[in-house]
C-alpha positions in Angstrom: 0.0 0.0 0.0 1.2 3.5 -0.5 2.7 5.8 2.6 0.1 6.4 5.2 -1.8 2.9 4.5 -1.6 -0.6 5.8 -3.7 -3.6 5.4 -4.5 -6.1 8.5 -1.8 -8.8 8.7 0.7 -7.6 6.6 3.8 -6.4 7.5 4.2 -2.2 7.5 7.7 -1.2 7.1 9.0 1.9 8.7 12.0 4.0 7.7 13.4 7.3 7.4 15.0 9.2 4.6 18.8 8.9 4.1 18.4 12.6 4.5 17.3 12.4 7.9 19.4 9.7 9.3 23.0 11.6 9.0 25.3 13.1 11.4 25.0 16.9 12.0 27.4 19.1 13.7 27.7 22.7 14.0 30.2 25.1 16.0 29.9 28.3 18.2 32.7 30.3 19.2 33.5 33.4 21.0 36.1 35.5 21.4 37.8 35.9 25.2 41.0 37.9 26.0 43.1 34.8 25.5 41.7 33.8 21.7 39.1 32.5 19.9 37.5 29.3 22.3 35.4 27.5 19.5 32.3 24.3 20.4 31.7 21.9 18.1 28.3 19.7 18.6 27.6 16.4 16.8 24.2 15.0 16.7 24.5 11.1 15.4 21.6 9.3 14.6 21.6 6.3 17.1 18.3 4.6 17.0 14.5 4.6 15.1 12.1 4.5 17.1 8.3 3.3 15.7 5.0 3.8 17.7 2.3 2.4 15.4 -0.2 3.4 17.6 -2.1 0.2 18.0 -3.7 0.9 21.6 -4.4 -3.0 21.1 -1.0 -4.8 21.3 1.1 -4.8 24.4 3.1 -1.3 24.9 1.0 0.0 21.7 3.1 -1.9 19.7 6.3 0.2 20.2 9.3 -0.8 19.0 13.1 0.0 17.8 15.0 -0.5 15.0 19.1 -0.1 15.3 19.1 1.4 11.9 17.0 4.1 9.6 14.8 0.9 8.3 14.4 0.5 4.7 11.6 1.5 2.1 10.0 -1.0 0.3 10.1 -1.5 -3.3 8.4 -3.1 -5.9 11.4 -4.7 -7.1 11.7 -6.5 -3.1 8.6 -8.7 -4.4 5.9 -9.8 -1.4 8.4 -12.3 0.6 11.1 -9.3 1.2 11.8 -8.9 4.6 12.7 -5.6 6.9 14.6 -5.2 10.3 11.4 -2.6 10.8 8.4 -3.8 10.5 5.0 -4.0 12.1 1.9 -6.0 11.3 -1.7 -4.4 12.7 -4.0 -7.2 13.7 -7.2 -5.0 12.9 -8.6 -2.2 10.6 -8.6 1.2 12.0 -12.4 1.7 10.6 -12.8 0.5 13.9 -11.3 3.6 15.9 -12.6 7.0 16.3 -11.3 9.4 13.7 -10.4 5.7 11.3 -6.9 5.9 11.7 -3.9 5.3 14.0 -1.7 7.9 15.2 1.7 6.5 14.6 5.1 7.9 15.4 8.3 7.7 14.1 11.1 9.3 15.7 15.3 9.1 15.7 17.4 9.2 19.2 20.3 10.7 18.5 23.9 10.5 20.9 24.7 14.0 21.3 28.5 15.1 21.8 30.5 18.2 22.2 34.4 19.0 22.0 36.1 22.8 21.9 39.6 23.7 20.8 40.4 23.5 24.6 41.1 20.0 24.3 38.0 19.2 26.7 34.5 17.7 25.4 31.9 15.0 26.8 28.8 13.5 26.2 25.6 15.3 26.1 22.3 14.2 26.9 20.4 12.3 23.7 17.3 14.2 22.1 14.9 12.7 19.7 13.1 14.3 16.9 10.0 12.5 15.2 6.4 13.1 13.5 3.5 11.8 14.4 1.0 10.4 10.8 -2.1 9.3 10.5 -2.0 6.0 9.0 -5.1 4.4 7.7 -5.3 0.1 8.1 -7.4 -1.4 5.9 -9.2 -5.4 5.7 -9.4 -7.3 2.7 -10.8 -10.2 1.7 -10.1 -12.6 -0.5 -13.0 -14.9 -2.5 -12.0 -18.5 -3.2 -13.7 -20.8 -5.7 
């Protein structure tokens, strides 16, 4: 199914962009009597974090992945297989408002270092949206 849609009992995979899941860094400096003291800071993305939403499983069916996941392609055929995945065991027609509120979001290990020599670890952030996603039922006539 496209973004934003699922069907009952079949795996979902969640990712984010290669665009998303990078390391970032940017410096501050300032200048003091005795030079130029300059801070670097370096987000690196550590973990994905998936909330489907599903009020129904245990823990609302939250999970982690140790990597940005991977979207699914045609050319994967039906038997492909993610390290992100999560299967809904019922249509969200059956919710108010006919969708689940899933998040995704990225924790990232946050550091620091200065031309000082000095630098430590800071304490992680995560950054994530929350979608609507809609899970559909099927069924399937047999002769």
């Amino acid at each position: 199914p496209p973004a934003q849609r699922a069907l009952v009992k079949l795996p979902t995979w969640w990712w984010v962009t290669n665009s998303s899941w990078r390391t970032v860094s940017t410096t501050a400096w300032i200048p003091t009597p005795r030079g130029i003291v300059t801070i670097t800071v370096t987000a690196k993305p550590n973990t994905l974090l998936v909330n489907p939403g599903d009020a129904t499983a245990e823990n609302n069916g939250k999970f982690t992945c140790s990597g940005p996941g991977k979207a699914w392609r045609e050319s994967d055929g039906d038997d492909a297989k993610s390290n992100c995945m999560y299967t809904y065991a019922s249509a969200s027609h059956t919710r108010a408002g006919g969708t689940y509120a899933a998040n995704t979001a990225i924790k990232w290990t946050v550091t620091w270092r200065s031309n000082l020599g000095i630098g430590g670890l800071l304490p992680s952030i995560r950054t994530g949206l929350t979608t609507s996603v809609r899970v559909l039922e099927m069924q399937v006539l047999s002769r």
